[in-house]
N, CA, C and O atoms as CSV, one atom per row, in Angstrom:
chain,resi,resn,atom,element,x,y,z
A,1,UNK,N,N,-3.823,25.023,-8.533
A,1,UNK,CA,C,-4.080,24.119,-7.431
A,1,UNK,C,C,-3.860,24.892,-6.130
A,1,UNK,O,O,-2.878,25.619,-5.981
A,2,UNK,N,N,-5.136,24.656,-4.849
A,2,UNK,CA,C,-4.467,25.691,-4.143
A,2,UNK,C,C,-3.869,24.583,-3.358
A,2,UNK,O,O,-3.475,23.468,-3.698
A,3,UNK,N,N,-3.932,25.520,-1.601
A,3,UNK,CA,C,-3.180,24.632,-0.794
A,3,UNK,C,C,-3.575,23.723,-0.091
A,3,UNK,O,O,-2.713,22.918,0.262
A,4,UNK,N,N,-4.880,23.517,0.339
A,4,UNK,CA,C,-5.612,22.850,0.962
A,4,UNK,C,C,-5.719,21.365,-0.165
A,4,UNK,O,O,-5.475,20.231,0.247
A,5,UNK,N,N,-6.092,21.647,-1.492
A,5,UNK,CA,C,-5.946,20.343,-2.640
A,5,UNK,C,C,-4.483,19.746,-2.620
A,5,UNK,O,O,-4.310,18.541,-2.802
A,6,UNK,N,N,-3.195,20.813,-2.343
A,6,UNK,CA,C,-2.234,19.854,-2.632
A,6,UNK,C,C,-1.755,19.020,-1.773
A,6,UNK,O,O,-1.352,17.883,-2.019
A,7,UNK,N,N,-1.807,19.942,-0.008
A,7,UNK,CA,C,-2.221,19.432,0.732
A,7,UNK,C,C,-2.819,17.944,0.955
A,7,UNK,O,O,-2.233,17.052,1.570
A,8,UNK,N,N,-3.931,17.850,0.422
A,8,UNK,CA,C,-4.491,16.544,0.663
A,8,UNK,C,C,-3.909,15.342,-0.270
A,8,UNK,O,O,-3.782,14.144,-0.014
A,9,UNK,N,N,-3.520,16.290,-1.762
A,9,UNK,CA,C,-2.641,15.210,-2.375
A,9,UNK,C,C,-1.424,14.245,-2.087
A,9,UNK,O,O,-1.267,13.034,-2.239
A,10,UNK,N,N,-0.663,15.219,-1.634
A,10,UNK,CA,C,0.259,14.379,-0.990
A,10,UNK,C,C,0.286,13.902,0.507
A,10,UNK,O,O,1.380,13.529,0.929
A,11,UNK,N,N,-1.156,13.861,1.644
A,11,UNK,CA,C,-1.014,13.422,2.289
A,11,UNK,C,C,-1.654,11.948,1.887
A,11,UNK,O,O,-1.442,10.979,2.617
A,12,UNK,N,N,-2.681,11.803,0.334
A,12,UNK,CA,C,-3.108,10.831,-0.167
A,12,UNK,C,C,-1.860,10.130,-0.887
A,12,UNK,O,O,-1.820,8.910,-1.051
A,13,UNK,N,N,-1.365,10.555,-1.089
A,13,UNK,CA,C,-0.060,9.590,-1.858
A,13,UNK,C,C,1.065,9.146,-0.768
A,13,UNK,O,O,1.785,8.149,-0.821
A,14,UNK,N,N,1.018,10.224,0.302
A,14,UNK,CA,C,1.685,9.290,1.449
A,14,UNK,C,C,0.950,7.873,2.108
A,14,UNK,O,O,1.461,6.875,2.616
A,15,UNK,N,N,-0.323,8.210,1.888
A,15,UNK,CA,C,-1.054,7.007,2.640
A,15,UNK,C,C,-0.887,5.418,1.728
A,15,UNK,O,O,-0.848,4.227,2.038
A,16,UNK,N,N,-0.821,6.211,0.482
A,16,UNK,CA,C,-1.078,4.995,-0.361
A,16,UNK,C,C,0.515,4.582,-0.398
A,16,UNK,O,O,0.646,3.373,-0.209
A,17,UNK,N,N,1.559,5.165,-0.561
A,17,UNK,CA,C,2.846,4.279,-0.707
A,17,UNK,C,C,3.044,3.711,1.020
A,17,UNK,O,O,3.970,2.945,1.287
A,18,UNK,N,N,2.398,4.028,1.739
A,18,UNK,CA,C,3.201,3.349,3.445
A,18,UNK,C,C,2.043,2.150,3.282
A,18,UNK,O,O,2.151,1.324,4.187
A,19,UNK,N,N,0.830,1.827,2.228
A,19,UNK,CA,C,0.064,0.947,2.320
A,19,UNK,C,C,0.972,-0.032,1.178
A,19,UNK,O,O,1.000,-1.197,1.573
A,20,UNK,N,N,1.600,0.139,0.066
A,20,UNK,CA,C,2.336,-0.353,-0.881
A,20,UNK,C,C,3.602,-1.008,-0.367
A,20,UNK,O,O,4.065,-2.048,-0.834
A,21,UNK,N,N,4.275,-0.115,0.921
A,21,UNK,CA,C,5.498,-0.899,1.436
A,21,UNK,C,C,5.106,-1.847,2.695
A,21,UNK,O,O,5.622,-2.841,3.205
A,22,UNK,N,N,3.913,-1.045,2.960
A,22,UNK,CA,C,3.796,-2.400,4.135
A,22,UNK,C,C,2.998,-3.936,3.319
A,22,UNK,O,O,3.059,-4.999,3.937
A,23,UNK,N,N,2.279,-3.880,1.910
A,23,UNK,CA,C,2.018,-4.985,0.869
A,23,UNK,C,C,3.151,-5.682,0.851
A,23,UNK,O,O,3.018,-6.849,1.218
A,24,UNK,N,N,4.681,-5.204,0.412
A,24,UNK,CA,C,5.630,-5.089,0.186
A,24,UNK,C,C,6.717,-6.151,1.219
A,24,UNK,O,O,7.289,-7.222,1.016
A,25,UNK,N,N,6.623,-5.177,2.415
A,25,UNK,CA,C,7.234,-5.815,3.428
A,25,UNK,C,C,6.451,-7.439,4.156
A,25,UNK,O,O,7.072,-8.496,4.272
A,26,UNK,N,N,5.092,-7.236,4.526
A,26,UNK,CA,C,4.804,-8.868,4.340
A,26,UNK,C,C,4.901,-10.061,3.243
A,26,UNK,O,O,5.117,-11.257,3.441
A,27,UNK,N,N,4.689,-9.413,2.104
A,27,UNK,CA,C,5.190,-10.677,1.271
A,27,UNK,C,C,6.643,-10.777,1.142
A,27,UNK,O,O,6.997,-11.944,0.975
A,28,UNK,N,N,7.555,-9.965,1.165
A,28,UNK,CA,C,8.995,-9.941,1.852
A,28,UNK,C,C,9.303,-11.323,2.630
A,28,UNK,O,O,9.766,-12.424,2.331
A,29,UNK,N,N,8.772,-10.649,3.855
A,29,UNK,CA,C,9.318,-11.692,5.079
A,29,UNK,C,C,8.764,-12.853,5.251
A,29,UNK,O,O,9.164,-13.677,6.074
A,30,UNK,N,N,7.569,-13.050,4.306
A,30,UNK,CA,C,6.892,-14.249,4.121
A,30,UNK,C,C,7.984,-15.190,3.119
A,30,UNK,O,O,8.241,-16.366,3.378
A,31,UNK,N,N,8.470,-14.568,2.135
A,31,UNK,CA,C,9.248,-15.221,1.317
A,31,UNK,C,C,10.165,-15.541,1.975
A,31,UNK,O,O,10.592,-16.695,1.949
A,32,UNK,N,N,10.730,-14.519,2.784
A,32,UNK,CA,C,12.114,-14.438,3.515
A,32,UNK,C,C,12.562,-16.112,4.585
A,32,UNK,O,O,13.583,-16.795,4.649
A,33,UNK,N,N,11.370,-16.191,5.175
A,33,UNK,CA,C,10.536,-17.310,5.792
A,33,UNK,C,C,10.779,-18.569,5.329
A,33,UNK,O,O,11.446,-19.468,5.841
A,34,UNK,N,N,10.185,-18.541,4.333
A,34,UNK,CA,C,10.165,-19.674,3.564
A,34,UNK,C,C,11.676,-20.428,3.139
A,34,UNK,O,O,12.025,-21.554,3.495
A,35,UNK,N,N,12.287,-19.681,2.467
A,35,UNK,CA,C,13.270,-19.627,2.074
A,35,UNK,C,C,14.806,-19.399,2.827
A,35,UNK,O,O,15.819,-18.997,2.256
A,36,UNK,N,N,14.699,-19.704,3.999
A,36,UNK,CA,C,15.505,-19.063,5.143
A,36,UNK,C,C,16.422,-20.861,4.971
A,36,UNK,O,O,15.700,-21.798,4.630
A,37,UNK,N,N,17.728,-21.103,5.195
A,37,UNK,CA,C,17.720,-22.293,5.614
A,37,UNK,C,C,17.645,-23.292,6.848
A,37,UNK,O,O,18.101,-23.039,7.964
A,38,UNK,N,N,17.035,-24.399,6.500
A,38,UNK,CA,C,16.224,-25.181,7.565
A,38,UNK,C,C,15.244,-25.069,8.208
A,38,UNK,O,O,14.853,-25.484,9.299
A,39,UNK,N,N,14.680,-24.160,7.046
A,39,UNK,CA,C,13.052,-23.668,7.508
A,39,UNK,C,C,12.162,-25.166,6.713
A,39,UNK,O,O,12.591,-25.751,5.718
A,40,UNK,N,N,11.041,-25.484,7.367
A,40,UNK,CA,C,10.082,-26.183,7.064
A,40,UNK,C,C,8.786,-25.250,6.509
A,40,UNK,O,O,7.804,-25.980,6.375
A,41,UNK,N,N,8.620,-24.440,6.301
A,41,UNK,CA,C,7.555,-23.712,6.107
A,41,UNK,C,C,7.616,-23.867,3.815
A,41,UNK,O,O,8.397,-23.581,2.908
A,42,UNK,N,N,6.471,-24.381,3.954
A,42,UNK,CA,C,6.135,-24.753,2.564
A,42,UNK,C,C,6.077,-23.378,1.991
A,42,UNK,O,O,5.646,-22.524,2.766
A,43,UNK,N,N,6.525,-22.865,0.438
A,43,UNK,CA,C,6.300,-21.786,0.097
A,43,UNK,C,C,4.722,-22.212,-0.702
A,43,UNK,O,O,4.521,-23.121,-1.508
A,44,UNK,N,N,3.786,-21.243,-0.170
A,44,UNK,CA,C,2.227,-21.120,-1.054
A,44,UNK,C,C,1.991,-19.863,-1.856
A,44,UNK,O,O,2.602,-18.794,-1.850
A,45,UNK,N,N,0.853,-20.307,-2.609
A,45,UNK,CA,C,0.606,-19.206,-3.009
A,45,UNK,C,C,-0.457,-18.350,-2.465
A,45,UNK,O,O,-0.444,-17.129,-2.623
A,46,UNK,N,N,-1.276,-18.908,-1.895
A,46,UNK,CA,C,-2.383,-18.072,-1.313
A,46,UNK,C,C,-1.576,-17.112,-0.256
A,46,UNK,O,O,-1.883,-15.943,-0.022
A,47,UNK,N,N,-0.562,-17.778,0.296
A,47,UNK,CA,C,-0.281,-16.495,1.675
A,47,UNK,C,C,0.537,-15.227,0.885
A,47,UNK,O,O,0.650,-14.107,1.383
A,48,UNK,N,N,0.907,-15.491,-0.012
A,48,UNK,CA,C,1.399,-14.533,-1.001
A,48,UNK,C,C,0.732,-13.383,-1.227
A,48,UNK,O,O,0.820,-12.182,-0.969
A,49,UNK,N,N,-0.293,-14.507,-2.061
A,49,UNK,CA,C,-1.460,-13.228,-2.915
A,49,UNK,C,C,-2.297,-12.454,-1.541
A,49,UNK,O,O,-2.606,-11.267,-1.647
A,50,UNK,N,N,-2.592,-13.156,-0.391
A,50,UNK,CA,C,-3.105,-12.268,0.898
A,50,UNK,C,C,-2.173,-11.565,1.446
A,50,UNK,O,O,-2.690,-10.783,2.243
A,51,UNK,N,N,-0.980,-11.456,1.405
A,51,UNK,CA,C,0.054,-10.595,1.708
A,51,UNK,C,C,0.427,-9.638,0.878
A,51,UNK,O,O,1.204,-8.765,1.266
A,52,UNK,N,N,-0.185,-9.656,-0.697
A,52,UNK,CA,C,-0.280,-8.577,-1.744
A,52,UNK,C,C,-1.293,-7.542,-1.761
A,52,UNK,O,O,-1.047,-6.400,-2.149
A,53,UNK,N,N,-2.407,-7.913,-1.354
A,53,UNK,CA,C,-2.734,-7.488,-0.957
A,53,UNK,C,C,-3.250,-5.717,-0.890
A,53,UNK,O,O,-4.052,-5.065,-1.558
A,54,UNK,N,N,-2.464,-5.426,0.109
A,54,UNK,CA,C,-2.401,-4.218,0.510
A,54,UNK,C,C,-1.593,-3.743,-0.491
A,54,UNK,O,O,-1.775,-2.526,-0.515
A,55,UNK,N,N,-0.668,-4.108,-1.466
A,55,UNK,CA,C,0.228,-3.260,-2.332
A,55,UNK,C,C,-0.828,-2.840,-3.658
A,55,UNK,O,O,-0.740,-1.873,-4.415
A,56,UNK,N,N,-1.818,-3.912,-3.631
A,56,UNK,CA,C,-2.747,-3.839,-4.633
A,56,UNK,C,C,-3.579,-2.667,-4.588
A,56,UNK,O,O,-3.775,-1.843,-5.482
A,57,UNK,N,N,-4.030,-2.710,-3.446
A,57,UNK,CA,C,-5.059,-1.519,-2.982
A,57,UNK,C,C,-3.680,-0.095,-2.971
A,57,UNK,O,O,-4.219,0.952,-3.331
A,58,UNK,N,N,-2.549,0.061,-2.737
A,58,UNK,CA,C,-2.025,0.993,-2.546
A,58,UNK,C,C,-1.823,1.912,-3.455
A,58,UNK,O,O,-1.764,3.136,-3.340
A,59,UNK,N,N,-1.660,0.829,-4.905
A,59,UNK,CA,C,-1.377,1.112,-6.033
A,59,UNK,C,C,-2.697,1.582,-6.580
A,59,UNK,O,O,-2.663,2.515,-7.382
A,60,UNK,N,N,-3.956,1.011,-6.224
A,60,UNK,CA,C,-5.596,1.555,-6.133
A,60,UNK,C,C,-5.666,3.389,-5.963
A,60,UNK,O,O,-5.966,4.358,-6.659
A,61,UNK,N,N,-5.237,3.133,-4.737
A,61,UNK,CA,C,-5.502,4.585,-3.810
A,61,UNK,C,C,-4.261,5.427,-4.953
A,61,UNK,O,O,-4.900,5.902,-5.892
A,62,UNK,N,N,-3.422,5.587,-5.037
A,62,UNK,CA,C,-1.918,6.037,-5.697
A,62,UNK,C,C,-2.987,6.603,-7.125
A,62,UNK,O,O,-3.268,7.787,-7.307
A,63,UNK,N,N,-3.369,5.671,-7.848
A,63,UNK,CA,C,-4.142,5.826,-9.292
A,63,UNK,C,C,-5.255,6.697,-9.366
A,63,UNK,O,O,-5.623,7.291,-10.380
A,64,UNK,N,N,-5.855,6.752,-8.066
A,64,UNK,CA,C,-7.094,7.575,-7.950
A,64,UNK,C,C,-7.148,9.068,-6.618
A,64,UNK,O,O,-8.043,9.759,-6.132
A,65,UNK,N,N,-5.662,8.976,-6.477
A,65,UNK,CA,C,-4.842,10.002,-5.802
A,65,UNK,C,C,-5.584,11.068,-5.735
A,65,UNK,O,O,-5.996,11.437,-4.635
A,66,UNK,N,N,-5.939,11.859,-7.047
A,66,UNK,CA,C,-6.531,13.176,-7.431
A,66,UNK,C,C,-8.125,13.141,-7.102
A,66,UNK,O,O,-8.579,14.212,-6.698
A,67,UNK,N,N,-8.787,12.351,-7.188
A,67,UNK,CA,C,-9.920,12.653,-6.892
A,67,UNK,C,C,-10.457,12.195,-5.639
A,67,UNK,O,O,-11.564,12.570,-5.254
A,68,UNK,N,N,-9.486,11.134,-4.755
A,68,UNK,CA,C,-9.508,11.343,-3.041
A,68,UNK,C,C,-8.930,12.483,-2.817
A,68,UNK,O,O,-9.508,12.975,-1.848
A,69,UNK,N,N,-7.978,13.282,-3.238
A,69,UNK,CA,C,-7.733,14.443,-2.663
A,69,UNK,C,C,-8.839,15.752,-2.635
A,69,UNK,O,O,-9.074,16.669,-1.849
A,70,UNK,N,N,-9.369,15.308,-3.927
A,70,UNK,CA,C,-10.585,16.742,-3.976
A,70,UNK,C,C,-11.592,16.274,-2.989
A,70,UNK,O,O,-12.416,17.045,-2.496
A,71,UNK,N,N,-11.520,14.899,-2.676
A,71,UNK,CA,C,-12.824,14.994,-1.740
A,71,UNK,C,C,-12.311,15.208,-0.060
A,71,UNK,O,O,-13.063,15.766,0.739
A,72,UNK,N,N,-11.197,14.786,0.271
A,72,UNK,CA,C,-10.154,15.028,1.477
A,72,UNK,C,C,-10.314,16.707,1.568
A,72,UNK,O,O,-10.510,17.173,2.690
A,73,UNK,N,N,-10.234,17.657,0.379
A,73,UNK,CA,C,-9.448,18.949,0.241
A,73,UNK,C,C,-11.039,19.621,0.765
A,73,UNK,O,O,-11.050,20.743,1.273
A,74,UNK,N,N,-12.292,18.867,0.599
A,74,UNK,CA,C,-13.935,19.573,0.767
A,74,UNK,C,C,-13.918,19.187,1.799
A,74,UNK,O,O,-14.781,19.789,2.439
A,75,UNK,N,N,-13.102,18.060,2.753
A,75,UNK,CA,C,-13.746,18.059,4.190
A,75,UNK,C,C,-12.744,18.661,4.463
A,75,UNK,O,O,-12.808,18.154,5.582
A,76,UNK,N,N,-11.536,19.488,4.542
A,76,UNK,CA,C,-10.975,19.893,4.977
A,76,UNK,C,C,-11.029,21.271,5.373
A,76,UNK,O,O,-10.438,21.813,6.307
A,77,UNK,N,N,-12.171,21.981,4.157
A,77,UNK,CA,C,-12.700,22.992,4.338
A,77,UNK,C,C,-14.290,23.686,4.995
A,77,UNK,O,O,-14.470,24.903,5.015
């Protein structure tokens, strides 16, 4: 592997876990929200699953890591 591929690997696996914690962190504080006491805010499920979202796709990008990097590593060159 040279350097320019690993390079892009782990700037692709950085992208995809800061997309996984920020999935992460809104359905967090959405729960957090909900569940706070003397909050009125109904817990749903739709604002959930749209606040998952992004952890879904992160875990996307994360799985297919290696072959965004070979194509990251050809524009890089």
């Amino acid at each position: 592997m040279d350097a320019t591929l690993r390079a892009a690997l782990m700037l692709v696996r950085l992208v995809a876990a800061c997309i996984m914690v920020v999935g992460l962190l809104d359905t967090g504080l959405y729960v957090t929200r909900c569940y706070e006491p003397g909050s009125t805010v109904p817990v749903r499920v739709l604002p959930i699953v749209l606040n998952s979202i992004p952890f879904v796709i992160g875990i996307g990008v994360w799985i297919r890591a290696k072959a965004i990097a070979r194509w990251v590593a050809d524009k890089f060159e």
